[in-house]
Structure formats: structure tokens, C-alpha cells
C-alpha positions as CSV (number, residue, x, y, z in Angstrom):
1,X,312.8,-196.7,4.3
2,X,314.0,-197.1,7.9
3,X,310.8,-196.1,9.3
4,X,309.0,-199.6,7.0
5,X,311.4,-202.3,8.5
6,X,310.9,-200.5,11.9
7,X,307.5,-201.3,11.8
8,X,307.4,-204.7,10.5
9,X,305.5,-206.7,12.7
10,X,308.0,-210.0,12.5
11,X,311.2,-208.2,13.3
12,X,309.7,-206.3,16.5
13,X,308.7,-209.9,17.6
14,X,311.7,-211.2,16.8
15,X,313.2,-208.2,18.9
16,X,311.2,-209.0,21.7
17,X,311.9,-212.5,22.0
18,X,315.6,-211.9,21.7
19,X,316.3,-211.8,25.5
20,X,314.1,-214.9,26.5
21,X,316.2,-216.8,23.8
22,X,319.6,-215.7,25.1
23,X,318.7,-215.0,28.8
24,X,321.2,-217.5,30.2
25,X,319.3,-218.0,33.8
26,X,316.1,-219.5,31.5
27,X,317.5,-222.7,31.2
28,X,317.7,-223.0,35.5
29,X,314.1,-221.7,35.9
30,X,313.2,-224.8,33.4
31,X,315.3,-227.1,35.5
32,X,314.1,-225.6,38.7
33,X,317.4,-224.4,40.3
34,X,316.9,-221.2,41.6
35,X,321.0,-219.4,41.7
36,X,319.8,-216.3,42.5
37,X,318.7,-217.6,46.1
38,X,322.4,-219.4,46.3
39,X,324.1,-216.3,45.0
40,X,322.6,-214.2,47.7
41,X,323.9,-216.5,50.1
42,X,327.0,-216.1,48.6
43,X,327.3,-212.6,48.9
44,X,326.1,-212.8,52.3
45,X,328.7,-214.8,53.2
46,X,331.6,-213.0,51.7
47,X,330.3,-209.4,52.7
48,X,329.7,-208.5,49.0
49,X,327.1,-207.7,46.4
50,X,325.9,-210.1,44.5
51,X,326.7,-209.0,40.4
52,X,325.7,-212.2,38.3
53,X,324.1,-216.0,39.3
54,X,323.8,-218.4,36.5
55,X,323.5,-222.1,36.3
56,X,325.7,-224.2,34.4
57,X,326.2,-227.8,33.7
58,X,329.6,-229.5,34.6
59,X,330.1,-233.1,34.9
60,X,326.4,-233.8,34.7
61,X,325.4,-231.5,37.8
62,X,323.8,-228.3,37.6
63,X,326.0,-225.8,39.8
64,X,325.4,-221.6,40.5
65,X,328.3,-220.2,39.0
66,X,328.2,-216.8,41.5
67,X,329.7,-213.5,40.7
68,X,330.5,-210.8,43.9
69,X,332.2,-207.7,44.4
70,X,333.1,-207.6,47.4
71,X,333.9,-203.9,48.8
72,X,337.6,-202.8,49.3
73,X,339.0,-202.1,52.3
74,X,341.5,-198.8,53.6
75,X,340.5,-197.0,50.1
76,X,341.1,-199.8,47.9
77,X,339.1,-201.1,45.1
78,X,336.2,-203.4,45.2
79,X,337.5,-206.9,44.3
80,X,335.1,-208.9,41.8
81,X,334.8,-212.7,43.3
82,X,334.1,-215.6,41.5
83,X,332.5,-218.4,43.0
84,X,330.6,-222.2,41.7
85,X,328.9,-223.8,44.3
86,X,326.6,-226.5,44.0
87,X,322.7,-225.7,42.9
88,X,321.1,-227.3,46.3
């Protein structure tokens, strides 16, 4: 019984086209703001790794809300950094 729904033509589309619907950096590639290039920067900046860059909406302007962890120093843990910066 398992081994029908498996193969049923609808719900494997539907599985593929799960992560384009919920992807949350589709809606900057429509709008053209590219957050991974500012969350680079970013993490650049701060001497980190750059974790997570998605564009959100706030105020009507489209900022890079930026996620880092930045490496510990002395044996201590990596700290995880937050950042929103504008899209440009």
C-alpha cells in the first residue's frame, strides 16, 4: 500500500516543488537583492562564517537579515551573530 502512494506521480511533484515554495531566499532572487553577496561581506567583516542570508521586508525596504558564527577565542565557543543590514 505504501509502495502505490510512493509512486503516485502528483505527490512526488508536489514533493519536489516543496522547497522552491518554502525556500525563503526565492522571494529576493524575484526582487533582485542578492543577501548572499551582503552576508559574505558580513562575515568578512566580523571574522566569521557566514550560516544564513535572507531578505526580509521591514518598513517597506528590503534588508539582508545576516546570520554568523563568529569563532571563539582562548577555547571558547563560537558565538552565533545576528546582523540586518540594508539590501544595497
Amino acid at each position: 500500500m505504501f509502495w502505490h502512494r510512493a509512486n503516485n506521480p502528483f505527490l512526488l511533484v508536489a514533493l519536489a516543488l516543496l522547497p522552491v515554495l518554502i525556500w525563503p531566499s526565492a522571494a529576493a532572487a524575484q526582487s533582485g537583492v542578492d543577501c548572499y553577496s551582503v552576508g559574505s561581506r558580513v562575515a568578512a567583516q566580523n571574522g566569521g562564517q557566514l550560516v544564513q542570508a535572507t531578505a526580509e521586508d521591514q518598513g517597506g525596504k528590503t534588508v539582508c537579515r545576516v546570520v554568523v558564527v563568529i569563532p571563539g577565542g582562548n577555547g571558547e565557543r563560537p558565538k552565533r551573530a545576528e546582523f540586518v543590514v540594508p539590501a544595497n
